[in-house]
Structure formats: C-alpha cells, structure tokens
C-alpha positions in Angstrom: -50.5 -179.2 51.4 -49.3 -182.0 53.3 -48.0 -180.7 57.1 -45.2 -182.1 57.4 -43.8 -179.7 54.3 -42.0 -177.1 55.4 -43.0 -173.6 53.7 -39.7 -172.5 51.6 -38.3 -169.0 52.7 -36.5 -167.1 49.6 -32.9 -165.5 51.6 -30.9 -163.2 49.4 -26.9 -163.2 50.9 -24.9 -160.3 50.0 -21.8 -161.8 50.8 -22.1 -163.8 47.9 -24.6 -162.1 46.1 -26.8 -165.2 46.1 -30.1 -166.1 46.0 -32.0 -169.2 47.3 -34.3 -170.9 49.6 -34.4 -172.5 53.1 -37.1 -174.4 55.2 -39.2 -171.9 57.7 -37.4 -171.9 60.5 -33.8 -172.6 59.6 -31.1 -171.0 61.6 -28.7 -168.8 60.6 -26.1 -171.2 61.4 -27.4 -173.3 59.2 -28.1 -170.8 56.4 -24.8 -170.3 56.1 -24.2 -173.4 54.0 -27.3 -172.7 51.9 -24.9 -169.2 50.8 -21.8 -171.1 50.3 -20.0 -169.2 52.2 -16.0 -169.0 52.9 -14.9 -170.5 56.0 -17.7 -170.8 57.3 -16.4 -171.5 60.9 -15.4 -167.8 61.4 -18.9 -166.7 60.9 -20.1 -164.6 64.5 -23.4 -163.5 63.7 -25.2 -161.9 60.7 -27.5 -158.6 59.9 -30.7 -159.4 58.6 -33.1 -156.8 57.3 -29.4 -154.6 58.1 -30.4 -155.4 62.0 -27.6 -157.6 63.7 -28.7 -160.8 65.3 -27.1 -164.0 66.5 -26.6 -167.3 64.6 -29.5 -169.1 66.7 -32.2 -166.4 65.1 -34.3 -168.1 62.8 -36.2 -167.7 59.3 -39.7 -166.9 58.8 -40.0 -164.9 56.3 -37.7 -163.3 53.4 -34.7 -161.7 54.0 -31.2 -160.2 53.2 -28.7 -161.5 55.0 -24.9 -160.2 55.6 -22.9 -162.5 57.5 -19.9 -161.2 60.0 -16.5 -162.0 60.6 -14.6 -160.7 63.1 -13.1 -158.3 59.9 -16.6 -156.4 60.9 -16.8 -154.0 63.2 -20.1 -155.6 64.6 -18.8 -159.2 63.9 -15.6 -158.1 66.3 -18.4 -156.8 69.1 -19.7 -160.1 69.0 -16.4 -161.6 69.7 -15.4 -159.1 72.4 -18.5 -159.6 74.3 -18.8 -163.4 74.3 -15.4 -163.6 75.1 -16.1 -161.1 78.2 -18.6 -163.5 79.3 -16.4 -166.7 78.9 -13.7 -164.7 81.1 -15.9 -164.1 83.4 -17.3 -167.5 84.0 -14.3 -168.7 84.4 -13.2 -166.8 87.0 -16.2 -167.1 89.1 -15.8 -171.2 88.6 -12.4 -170.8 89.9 -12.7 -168.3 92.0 -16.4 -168.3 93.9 -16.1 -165.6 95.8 -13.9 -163.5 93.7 -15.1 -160.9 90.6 -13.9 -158.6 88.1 -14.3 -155.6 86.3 -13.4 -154.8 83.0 -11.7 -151.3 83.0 -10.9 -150.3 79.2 -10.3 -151.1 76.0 -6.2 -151.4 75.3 -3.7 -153.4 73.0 -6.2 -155.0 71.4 -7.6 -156.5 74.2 -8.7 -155.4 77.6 -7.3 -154.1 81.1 -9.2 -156.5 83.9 -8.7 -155.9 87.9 -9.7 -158.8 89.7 -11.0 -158.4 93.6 -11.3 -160.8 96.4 -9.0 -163.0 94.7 -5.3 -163.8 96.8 -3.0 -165.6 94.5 0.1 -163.9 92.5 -1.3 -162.6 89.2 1.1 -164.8 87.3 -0.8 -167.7 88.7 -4.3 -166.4 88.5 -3.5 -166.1 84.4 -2.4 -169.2 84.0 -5.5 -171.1 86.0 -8.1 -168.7 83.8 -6.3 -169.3 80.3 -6.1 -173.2 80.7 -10.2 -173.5 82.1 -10.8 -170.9 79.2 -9.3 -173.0 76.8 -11.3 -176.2 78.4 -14.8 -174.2 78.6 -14.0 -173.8 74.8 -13.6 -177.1 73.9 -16.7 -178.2 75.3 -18.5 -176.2 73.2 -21.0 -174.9 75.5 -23.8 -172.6 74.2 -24.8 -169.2 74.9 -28.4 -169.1 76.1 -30.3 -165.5 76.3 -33.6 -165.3 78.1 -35.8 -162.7 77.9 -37.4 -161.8 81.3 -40.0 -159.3 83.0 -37.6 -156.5 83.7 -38.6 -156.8 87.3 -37.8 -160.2 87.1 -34.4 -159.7 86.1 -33.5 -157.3 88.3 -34.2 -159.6 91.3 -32.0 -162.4 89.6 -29.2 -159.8 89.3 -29.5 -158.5 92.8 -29.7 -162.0 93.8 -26.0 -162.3 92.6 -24.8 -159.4 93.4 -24.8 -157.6 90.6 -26.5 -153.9 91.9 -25.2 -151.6 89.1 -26.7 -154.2 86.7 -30.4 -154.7 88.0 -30.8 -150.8 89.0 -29.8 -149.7 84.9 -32.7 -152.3 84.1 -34.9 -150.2 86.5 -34.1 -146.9 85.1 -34.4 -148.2 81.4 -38.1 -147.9 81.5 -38.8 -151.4 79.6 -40.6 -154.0 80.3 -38.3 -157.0 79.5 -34.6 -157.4 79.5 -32.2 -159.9 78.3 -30.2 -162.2 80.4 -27.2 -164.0 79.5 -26.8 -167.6 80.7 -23.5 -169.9 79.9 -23.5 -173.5 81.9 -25.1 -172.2 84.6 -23.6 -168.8 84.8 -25.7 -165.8 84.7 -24.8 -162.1 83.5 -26.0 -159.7 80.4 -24.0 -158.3 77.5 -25.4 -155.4 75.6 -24.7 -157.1 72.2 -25.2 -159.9 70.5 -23.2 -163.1 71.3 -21.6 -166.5 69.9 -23.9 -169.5 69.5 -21.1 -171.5 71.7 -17.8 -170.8 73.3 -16.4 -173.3 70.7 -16.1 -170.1 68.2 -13.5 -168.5 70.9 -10.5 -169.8 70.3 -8.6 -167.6 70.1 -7.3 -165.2 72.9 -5.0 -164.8 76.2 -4.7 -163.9 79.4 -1.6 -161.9 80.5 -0.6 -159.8 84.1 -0.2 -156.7 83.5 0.4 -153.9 86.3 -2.5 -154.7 88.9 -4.7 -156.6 86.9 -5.1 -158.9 83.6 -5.4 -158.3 80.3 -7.5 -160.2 78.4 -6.4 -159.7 74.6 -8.8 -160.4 71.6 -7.1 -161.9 68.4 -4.7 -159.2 66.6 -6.0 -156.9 63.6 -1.9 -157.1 62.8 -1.9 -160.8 62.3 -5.0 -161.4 60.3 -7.0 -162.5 63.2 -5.3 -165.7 63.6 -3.0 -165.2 67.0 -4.0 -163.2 70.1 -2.8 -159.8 70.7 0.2 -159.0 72.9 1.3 -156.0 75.3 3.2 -153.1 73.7 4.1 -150.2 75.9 1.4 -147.5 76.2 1.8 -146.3 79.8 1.0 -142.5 79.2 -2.4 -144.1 77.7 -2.4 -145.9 81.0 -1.8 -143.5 83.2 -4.8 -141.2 81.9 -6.9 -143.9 82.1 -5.9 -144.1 85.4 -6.4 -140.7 86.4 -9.8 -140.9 85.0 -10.6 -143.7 87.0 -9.8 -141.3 90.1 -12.0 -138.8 88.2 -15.0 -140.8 88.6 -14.3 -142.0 92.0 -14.7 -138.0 92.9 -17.9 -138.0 91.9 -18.7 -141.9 93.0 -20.4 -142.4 89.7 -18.4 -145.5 88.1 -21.4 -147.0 86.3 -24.0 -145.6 84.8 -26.5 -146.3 87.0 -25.1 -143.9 89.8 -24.7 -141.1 87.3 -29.2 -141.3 86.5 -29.5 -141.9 90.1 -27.8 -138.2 90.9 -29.0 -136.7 87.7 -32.7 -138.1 88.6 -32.4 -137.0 92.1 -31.4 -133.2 90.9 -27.4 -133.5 91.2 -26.8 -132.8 87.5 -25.3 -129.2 87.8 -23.1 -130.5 90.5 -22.0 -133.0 88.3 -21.6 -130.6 85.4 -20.0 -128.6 87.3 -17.6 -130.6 89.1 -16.9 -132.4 85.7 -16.0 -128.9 84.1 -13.4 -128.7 86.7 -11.6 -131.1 86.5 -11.5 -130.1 82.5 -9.8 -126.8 83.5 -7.6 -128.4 86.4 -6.0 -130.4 83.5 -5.8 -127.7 81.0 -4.1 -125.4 83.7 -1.4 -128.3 84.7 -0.7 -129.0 81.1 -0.2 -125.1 80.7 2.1 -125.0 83.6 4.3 -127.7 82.5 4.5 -125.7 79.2 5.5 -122.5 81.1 8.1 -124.4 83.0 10.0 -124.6 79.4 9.0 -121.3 77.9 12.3 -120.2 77.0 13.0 -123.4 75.3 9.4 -124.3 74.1 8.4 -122.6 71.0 5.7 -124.7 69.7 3.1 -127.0 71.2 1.7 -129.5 68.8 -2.0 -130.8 69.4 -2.9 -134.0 68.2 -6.2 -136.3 68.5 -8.9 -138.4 66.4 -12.3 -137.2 64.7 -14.4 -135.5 67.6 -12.3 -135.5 70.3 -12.7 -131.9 71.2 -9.3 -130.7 69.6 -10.4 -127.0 68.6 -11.9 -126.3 71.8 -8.7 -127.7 74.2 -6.8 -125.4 71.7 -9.0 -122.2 73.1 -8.5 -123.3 76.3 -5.0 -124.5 76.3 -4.6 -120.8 74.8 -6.4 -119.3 77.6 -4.4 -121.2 80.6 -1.1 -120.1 78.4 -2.1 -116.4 78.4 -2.8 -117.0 82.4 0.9 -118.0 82.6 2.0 -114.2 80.6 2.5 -116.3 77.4 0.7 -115.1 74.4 -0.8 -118.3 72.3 -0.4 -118.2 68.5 -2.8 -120.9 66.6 -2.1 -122.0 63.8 -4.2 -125.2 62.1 -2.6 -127.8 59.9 -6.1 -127.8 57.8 -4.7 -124.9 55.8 -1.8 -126.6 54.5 -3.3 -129.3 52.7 -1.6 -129.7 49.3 -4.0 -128.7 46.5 -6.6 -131.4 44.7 -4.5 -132.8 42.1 -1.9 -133.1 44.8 -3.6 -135.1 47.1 -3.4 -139.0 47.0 -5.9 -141.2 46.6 -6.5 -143.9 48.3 -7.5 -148.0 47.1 -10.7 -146.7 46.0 -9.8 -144.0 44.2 -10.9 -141.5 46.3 -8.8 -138.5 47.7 -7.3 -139.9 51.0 -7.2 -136.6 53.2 -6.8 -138.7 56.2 -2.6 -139.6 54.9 0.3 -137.6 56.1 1.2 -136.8 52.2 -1.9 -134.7 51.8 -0.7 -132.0 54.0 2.4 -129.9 52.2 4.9 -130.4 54.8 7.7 -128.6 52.7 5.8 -125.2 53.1 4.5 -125.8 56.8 8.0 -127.0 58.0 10.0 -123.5 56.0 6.9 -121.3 57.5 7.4 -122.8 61.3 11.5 -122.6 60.9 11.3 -118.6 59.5 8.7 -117.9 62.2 11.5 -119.5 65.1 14.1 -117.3 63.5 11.4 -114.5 64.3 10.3 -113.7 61.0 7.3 -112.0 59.8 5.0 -115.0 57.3 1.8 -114.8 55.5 -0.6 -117.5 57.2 -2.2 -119.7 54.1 -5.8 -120.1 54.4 -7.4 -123.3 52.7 -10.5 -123.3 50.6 -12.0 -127.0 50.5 -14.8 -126.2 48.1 -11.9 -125.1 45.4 -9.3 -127.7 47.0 -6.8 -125.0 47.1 -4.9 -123.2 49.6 -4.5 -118.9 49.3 -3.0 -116.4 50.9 -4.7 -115.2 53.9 -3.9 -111.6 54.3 -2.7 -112.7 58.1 0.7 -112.1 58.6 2.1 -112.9 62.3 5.9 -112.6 64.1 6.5 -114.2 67.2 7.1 -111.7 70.3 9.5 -112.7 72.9 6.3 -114.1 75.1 5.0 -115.7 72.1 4.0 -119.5 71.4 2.8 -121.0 68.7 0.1 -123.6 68.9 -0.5 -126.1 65.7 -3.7 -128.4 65.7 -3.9 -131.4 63.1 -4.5 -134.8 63.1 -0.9 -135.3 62.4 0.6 -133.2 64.7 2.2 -135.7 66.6 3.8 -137.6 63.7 7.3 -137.2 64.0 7.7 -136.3 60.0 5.7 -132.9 60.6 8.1 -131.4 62.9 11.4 -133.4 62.1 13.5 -130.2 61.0 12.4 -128.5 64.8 14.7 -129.0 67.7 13.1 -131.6 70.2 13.7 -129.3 72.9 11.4 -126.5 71.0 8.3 -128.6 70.7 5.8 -129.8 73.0 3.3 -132.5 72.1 -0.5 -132.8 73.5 -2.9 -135.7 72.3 -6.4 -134.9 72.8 -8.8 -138.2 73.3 -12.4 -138.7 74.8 -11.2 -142.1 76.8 -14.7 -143.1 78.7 -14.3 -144.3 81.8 -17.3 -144.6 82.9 -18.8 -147.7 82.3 -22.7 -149.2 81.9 -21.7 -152.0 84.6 -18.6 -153.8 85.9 -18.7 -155.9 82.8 -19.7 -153.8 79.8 -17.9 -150.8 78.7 -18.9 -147.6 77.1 -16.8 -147.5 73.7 -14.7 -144.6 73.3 -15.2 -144.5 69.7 -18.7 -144.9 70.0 -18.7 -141.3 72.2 -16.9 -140.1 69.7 -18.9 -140.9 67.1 -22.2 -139.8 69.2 -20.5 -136.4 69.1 -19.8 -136.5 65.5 -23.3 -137.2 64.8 -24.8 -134.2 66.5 -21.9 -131.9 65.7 -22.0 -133.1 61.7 -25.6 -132.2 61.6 -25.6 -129.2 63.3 -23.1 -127.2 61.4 -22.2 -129.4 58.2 -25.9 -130.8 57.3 -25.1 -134.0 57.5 -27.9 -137.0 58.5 -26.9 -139.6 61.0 -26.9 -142.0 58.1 -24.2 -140.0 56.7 -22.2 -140.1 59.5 -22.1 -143.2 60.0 -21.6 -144.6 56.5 -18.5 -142.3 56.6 -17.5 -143.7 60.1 -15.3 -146.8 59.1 -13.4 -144.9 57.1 -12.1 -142.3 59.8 -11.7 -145.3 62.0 -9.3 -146.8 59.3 -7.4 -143.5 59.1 -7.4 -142.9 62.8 -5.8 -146.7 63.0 -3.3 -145.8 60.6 -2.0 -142.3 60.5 -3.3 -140.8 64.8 -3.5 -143.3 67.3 0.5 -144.6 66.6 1.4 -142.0 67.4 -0.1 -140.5 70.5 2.2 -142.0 73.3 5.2 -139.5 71.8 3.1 -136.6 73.4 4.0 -135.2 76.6 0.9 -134.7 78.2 -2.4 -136.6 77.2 -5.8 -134.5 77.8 -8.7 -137.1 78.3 -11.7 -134.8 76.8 -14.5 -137.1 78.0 -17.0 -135.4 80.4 -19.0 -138.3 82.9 -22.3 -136.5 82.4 -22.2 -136.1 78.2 -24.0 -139.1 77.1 -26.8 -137.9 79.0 -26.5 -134.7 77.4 -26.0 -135.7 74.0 -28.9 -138.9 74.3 -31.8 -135.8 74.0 -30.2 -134.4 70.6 -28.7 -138.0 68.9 -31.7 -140.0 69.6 -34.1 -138.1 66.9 -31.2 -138.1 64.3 -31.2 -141.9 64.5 -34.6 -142.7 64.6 -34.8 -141.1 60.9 -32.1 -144.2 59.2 -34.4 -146.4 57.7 -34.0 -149.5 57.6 -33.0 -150.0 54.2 -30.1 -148.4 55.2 -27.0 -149.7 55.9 -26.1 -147.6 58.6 -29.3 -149.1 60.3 -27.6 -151.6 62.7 -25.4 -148.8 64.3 -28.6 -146.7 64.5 -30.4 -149.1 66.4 -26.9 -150.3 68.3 -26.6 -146.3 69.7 -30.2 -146.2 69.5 -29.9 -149.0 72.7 -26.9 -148.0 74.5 -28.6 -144.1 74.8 -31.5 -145.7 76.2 -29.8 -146.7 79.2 -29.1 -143.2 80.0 -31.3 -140.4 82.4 -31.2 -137.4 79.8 -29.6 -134.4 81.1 -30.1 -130.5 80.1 -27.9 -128.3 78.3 -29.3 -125.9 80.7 -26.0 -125.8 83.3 -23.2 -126.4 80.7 -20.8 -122.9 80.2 -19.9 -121.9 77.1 -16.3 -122.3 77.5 -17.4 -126.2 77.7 -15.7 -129.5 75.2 -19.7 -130.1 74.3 -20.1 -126.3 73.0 -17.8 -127.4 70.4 -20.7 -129.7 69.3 -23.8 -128.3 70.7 -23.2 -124.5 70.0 -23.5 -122.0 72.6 -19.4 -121.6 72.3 -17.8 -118.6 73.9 -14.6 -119.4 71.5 -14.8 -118.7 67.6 -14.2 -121.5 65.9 
C-alpha cells in the first residue's frame, strides 16, 4: 500500500443517520461536512462512542458520532465554559492586576464580582464587551495541555490561582488539563470551543455589585443574548448562602477536603445542619407572625430538592410556635389516567398543571377554611386513580395546613384563597460552593446526584434510568416550577456544603455500571469527574432529622 494513502475510517452520524468514511485522522470539525450536517457553524463539540469531546479530537478508528448544538444540554456546557474563559481573559488583559469570580448561575447567564478593579461598573462592561467582541473576531483557538499534575499545580500557584492547584493535589491523578487562550492560562472542567470565533453571541451587563455575563437566550432561539429580569428573592438567598459559606471559610472545594481530610467533617456537618434549622425556625416565625390571617402555607420546589423533608421540619418549627401543622400533598389529587394530558410524544405529561384536579383540591381547601370536616383522597399511581382515604381532618383554631406539590406556587392552584390566607415557600438546593473561583458546581447537577442515589434506593431505578429521564424533568421544571418561584415569600436554599462529599461514596458505583453503549454514558462519566474532585465524607455524623435522610435513609420523619 503506498504511504502516503491514508487508511479510511467508517463514521456512523446519528444526527443524520448517515454512514460514510474519512481519512485516519480527520477532525471532527472537519467530519462534520462528511455528515452533511445543518448549519454547520453552530456545531460546539460532539459525543463519540456517547463520550463528549471537542471538535479538535481526531479519528482513528470507527465510530458514532452525535454532534451538539447549543439546543444540548452538553453542547450548552461547552458554550458556558468557553465563554467563562473568554470573559476571563479579557479582563485580566484589561485589567492585570484585577480578577473575578463567577458566583451563580442566573437569567440565563451568570452573576460575576470583579476585585481589584476601580472603575464604575458601567464602564468596566462596556471595556470587557467591546475586547470580548474583538478577541472573537480574531478567532483565537483554545489550546488544552495535558500536564504532570505536579506540574500544573506549580503553573497555577504561579498565577495565583491556590484553590485551583490544591483540588489538583487532592484529586489523586497523575495528569491534569490546562487551558491556554493567547497566552492566557486557566482550566475548565468541560470541554471547550475549538476558537473564540464560535462565541458570538453574549453580553456583559452591571448588575448590583458585580456583572452579569449572559449566555444566548433559550426564549429567542439561541440567536440574541439573554437579559436581566427581576429575581431578587433568588438573589438574596444566593446571597445569604454566600455568607453561609463564609461561616465555615470553605468557598471552594478545596477548603472543604482540606477540613474534611484534616478531621473537621462533624463540625462541618454539624454547623451546616444548623444553619438548616436556623432557616426553618425564621421561616416558621414569620408564619406565626400572621397566624390569625395565615391558613395555608404552600411549598413549592423542583425534582430532589428536599421538599418532603422541609415539610417535616417546617411542621416541627410550626408546632414550636403552638401551631399545629396539617399536611396535605398535591400528589393525591392527580386527575385519573384518562384524564391526564399527554404531552408531544404521547406520553402522559404529569409534570403540567392540568394533571392535578384543581376543581376538587380548590372546593376541599375552601370547605376546610370554613372549618369543615373533608375526606383526604389518597392516590394510587399503579391504578392511575385517586380513592378515598379513610382520613378525615377539620381545622382547630391553632391549626395550619401545609400543601406540598410542584405547583404549589402557581397562582392557578390557590386563586379562589384570599392572598392574605396563604403563605408561599420555594424549596431549592442553590450550591454555592464552588470547585474554584471560575467553575461552578451546577445546581441541577446536585440535584440530580441526589436523584440518582435516592431513585435507586427506594424506587429501583439504575443511574442510567435516571438520567435518561433527566431532560425531561428539566423541561417540566423550566416550564411549569421555576416561573414561578419568586411569588413565594420565603425561599429555603436546601443545599448542605459538605453533601457532595457525602453522596460521591454512594453515586460513584451507580455510575460506573452505565455502559457505554448507553446514552446516558457522557453524564455518567461527566458526574463520574466532577465527584472525583471531592474528599468523601461519612454518613457517620449526619442526624436523622437531616435534607440527606430524605435520600439516604436513616429518616426520623415518615415519609
């Protein structure tokens, strides 16, 4: 065979459902016209073998290959952390002796504080935005090296960047990536743009003491940058988280393994625990305040947030303030099966407002006010129906009644109730600790770590279950939770600093067992990654009275 012939490489695309061939070696940027792809410009990266890697892998043997757009929840990663790297070249090319950190996750973008930087904010945006915009059209590439861990970690500490080089200590491994852009040096834990040339789109806005950086806007197709709307409740717990982990001096990860591997976990538990019931017992007061208007307190929040057990303990801070706690859950007035709607694929959409029967929940909650005595319904999902339960309650003078659903904070499912009677509580695990100054910890992702272990330990369900099901809940938190969660009046942030940790020893095992013929396998091996940068803690020191109980076991509450 003569040498200079390339061996052919067979690629099957399941974007288009294509088969064909490419040279050994061919990039996936270039594979991409080989598949005839779409707009082919808005490709980020690509799973191959369902593992995600960046356009500049190359071919070398057969494979299936799934491009991303940012419509992908991995293809949108790609985006957010390239774009996190472009921001923050840019400001240490302006700005030399300035930094920043990236806070949270918000209006489709990102709250940013900047430090050692003296110039009104209005000014500061401007300056980034327009040497954004010029980095972009120069169309620099994004190099990633792979280093000697030890290595690395001197180059880090050589630029400052502690919490960064002492997580590549503790991680155990003996190389690590780092992430170079014109010069520039940091490391994202994801996979990134071949050039900046791909990041058009985006801006840079003030916004209270810092900038927000937004991404492009699910609302308008991807094609414009997002834009402030006003969440300041979701603010202000962020906020108060922030002082949270400033208590404990463990804003990045790496502080939390250092006390954990130098025997501080069950003061960190246990400090972390209190500050739980501290916010329980404040939200209780502000209830008690109003007990002779208040009636019923509605509890809202997404898929794992810890809902059921703030509900126990929520009851528990109530009953401390002589006010006996009613619960009731909105699960038992679903409408029956052939009642339900069904969503675009035909299947029964239990995530929509119209599968709960509001008729009967909204005449039960007005005849319970006027202090009558109601049958409870109880509701059987294996039949799809809902029955009498046999439990009939009648609110006392002391009495409140507390409702859990994902709804509960929709305005529909309580619009025949006086304002003045009701009393809203959304119930979120909003992370605030972060793996460095520049990468976040997702809140949906410790969510969905939550889900994982709780779905296997009392439902049977594999990690790959899990997480094939976990767009779906994302879509139906998007649309039918999350809209509505700054019309509550008090906002319980259910994230505890040392769970990770915690949850790392009984995740990690589920997710080695996806295969990779699975297509849940690049989230596996995504978690898989992020747990390892974690020191793993015991269940040993958490009480039973505690958010992870609800996921664990070991509860004190009956669930």
């Amino acid at each position: 065979m003569n040498a200079n012939i390339k061996e052919m490489i067979e690629v099957y695309c399941t974007n288009t459902q294509s088969k064909f061939l490419v040279p050994s070696g061919t990039c996936l940027s270039d594979v991409i016209a080989f598949a005839g792809m779409e707009k082919p410009e808005s490709i980020l990266g690509a799973t191959v073998n369902n593992k995600v890697e960046n356009l500049n892998y190359k071919i070398y043997s057969p494979k299936t290959i799934n491009f991303l757009n940012i419509f992908n929840p991995n293809g949108k990663r790609i985006y957010a952390m390239s774009l996190m790297f472009l921001y923050y070249k840019t400001i240490k090319d302006l700005y030399p002796q300035g930094d920043v950190r990236i806070m949270h996750s918000m209006n489709d973008g990102y709250y940013t504080e900047l430090t050692d930087i003296n110039e009104p904010l209005d000014k500061v945006a401007m300056k980034i935005k327009k040497q954004m915009n010029l980095l972009v059209k120069k169309d620099l590439p994004f190099e990633r090296k792979i280093m000697q861990s030890e290595e690395a970690s001197k180059l880090f500490e050589s630029v400052g960047m502690q919490q960064k080089a002492n997580l590549i200590r503790n991680s155990g491994l003996l190389y690590a990536n780092v992430d170079i852009l014109d010069g520039t040096i940091n490391s994202f834990f994801f996979d990134l743009v071949p050039s900046t040339r791909y990041l058009k789109i985006f801006d840079v806005v003030p916004f209270e003491k810092g900038l927000m950086l937004f991404m492009p806007d699910n609302d308008k197709d991807y094609q414009e940058a997002g834009i402030i709307t006003k969440q300041n409740k979701l603010f202000n717990i962020f906020q108060e988280h922030k002082h949270w982990v400033d208590i404990l001096s463990m804003q990045y990860v790496s502080s939390l393994n250092e006390g954990v591997n130098n025997g501080y976990a069950k003061q960190i538990i246990n400090i972390s625990e209190a500050l739980h019931e501290k916010k329980y017992a404040q939200i209780a007061d502000s209830i008690a305040k109003k007990k002779n208007d208040i009636k019923i307190v509605f509890l809202a929040g997404p898929s794992s947030s810890g809902k059921t057990t703030s509900c126990r303990r929520l009851e528990t801070q109530l009953a401390v303030n002589g006010i006996h706690p009613v619960q009731i859950s909105m699960d038992d007035y679903f409408n029956s099966r052939e009642n339900t709607p069904k969503d675009e694929n035909g299947e029964y959409d239990f995530e929509c407002l119209e599968a709960v029967d509001l008729k009967f929940f909204n005449q039960q909650m007005q005849e319970l006010l006027e202090g009558k005595e109601v049958e409870l319904p109880k509701f059987d999902f294996l039949k799809g129906e809902k029955f009498p339960s046999g439990n009939r309650i009648r609110l006392q003078e002391n009495s409140i009644l507390i409702v859990e659903g994902i709804h509960a904070l929709n305005p529909k499912v309580s619009k025949d109730i006086a304002r003045k009677n009701k009393y809203f509580v959304f119930v979120s695990a909003l992370t605030q600790i972060a793996l460095d100054k520049y990468n976040l910890i997702s809140t949906s992702d410790n969510r969905l770590i939550r889900r994982i272990v709780r779905d296997n330990n009392y439902r049977g369900s594999s990690a790959e279950d899990t997480l094939l099901r976990w767009a779906s809940v994302r879509s139906g938190e998007e649309k039918h939770i999350f809209p509505y969660q700054e019309n509550a009046d008090s906002i319980f942030n259910s994230s505890l600093l040392y769970e990770m940790g915690l949850l790392k020893t009984y995740c990690e095992p589920l997710l080695m067992k996806v295969s990779q013929s699975s297509l849940a396998y690049a989230d596996a091996q995504r978690l898989l990654k992020f747990l390892s940068n974690f020191s793993p803690i015991s269940s040993e020191f958490i009480p039973p009275t505690s958010i992870m109980r609800e996921f664990l076991g070991g509860s004190s509450f009956n669930y």
